[in-house]
C-alpha positions as CSV (number, residue, x, y, z in Angstrom):
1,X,27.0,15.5,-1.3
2,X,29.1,12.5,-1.0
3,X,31.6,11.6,2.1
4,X,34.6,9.7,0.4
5,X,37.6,8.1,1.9
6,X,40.7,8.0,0.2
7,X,43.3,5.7,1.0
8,X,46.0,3.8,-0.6
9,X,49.2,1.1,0.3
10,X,47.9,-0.7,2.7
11,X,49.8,-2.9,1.6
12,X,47.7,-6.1,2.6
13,X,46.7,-4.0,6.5
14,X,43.6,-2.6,8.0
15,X,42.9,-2.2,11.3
16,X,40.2,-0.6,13.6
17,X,41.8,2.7,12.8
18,X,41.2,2.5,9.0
19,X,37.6,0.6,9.6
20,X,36.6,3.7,12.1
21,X,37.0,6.0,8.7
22,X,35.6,3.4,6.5
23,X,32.3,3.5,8.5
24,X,31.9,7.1,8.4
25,X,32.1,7.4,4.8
26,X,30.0,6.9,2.4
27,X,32.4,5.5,0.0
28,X,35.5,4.1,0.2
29,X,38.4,4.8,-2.7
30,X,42.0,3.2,-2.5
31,X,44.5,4.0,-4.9
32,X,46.0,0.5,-5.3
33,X,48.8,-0.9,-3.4
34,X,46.2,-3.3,-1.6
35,X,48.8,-6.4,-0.9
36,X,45.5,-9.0,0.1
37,X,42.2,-8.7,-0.8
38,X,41.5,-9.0,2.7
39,X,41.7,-5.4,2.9
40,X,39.2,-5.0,0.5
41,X,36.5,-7.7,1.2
42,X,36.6,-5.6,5.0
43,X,35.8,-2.2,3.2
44,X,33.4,-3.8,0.9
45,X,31.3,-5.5,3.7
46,X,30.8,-1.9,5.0
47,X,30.9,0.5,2.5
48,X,31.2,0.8,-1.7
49,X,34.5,0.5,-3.2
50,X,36.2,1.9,-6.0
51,X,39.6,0.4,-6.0
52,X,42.7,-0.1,-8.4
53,X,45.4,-2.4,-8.6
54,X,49.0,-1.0,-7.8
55,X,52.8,-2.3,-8.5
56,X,52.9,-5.1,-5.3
57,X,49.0,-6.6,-6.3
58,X,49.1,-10.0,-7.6
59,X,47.0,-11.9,-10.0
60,X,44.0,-12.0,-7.4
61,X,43.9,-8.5,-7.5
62,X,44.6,-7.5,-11.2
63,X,41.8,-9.5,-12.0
64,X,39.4,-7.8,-9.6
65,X,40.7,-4.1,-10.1
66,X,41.7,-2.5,-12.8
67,X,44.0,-0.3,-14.0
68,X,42.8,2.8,-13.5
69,X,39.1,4.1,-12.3
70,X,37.7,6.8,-14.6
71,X,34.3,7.8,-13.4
72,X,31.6,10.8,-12.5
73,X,30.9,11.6,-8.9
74,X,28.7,14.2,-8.1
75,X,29.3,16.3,-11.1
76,X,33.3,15.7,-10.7
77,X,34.9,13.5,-13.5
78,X,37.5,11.1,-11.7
79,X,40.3,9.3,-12.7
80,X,42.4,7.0,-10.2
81,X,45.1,5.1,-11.2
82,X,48.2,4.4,-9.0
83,X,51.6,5.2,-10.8
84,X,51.2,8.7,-12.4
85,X,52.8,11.0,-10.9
86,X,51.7,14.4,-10.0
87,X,51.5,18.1,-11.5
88,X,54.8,18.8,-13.8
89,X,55.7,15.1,-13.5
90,X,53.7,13.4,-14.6
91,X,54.5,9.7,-15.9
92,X,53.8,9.7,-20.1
93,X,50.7,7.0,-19.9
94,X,48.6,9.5,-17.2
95,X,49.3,12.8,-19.0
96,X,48.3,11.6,-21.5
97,X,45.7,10.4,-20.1
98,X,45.0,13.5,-18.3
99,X,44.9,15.6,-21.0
100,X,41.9,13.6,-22.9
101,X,39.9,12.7,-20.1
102,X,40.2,16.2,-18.6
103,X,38.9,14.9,-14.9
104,X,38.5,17.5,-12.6
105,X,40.0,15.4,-9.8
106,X,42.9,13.2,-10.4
107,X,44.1,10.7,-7.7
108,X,47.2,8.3,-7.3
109,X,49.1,6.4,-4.6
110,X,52.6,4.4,-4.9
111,X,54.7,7.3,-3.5
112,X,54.1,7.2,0.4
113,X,53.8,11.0,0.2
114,X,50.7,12.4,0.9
115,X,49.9,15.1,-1.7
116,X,47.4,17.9,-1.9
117,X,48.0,19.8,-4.9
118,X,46.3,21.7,-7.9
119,X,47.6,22.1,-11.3
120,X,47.0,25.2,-12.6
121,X,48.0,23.9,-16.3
122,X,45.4,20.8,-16.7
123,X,42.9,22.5,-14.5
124,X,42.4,19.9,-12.0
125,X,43.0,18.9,-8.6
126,X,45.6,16.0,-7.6
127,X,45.4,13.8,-4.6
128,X,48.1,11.4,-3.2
129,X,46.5,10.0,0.4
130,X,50.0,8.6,1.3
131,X,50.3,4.8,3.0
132,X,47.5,3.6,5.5
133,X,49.3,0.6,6.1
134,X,52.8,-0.1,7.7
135,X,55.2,-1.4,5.2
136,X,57.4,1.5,3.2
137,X,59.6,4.5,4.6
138,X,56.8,6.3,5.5
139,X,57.0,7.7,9.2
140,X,53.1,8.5,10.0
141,X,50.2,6.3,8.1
142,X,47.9,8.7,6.2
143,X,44.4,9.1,4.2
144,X,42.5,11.5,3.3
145,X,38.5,12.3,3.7
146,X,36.4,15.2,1.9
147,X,33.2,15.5,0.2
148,X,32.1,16.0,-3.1
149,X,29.2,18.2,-4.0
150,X,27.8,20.3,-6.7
151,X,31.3,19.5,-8.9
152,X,33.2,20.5,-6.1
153,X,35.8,18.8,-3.4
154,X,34.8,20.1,-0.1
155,X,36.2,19.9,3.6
156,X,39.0,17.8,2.9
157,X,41.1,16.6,5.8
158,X,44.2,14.7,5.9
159,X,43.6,11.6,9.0
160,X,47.4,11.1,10.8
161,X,47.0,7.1,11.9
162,X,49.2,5.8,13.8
163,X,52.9,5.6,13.3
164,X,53.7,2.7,11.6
């Protein structure tokens, strides 16, 4: 069973707020949007990191994170990228995507809107954490925590920060 942390659009912040999260999770994924790798040298001193780059990351960043994350975790097959959409609408790149990977979990950022949904059609769960940092329209910064375990996404909580 693994505690993860899912955040994303910092948008080059973190503060004792995100950091209190960071340190109870075992890992630590953000869904791109990161602004300065400051944010994520802090997480990585702490805790492992699977990260990719979003729209706003510069060269610094692009050549430290990728695209998109594809990965197993706990018996779940991942994929994280940060434009993609969600369930119905879906960008073209990430369904198709979606449909040849098959993850069981599917995670993006970009929107500001946190998202918990599942698609009943590609048979997999889709995550959105929302902003954790302070630029965008967004009223209330957001993340989300849960645990993986035996294939499975358990407990899942959605953290209200601070308004921004």
């Amino acid at each position: 069973m693994k505690k993860i942390l899912l955040l994303s659009d910092t948008h080059g912040f973190i503060d004792d707020q995100i950091l209190k999260f960071v340190h109870q999770a075992d890992e630590v994924w953000h869904a791109g949007d990161v602004g300065n790798l400051k944010v994520t040298d802090r997480i990585k001193e702490l805790k492992p990191l699977r990260c990719v780059f979003g729209n706003i990351d510069g060269k610094d960043a692009r050549n430290e994170f990728k695209l998109d994350e594809i990965f197993e975790c706990e018996g779940m097959t991942v994929y994280i990228t940060h434009i993609g959409g969600y369930p119905r609408r879906y960008n073209q790149r990430v369904k198709a995507q979606l449909q040849q990977i098959k993850p069981q979990l599917y995670i993006c950022g970009h929107s500001h809107i946190l998202k918990v949904q599942y698609d009943n059609d590609l048979e997999l769960l889709h995550l959105n954490p929302g902003a954790a940092g302070k630029v965008g329209f967004h009223k209330v910064r957001t993340m989300l925590r849960f645990e993986i375990g035996d294939g499975n996404v358990k407990n899942l909580e959605i953290i209200e920060l601070a308004k921004r």
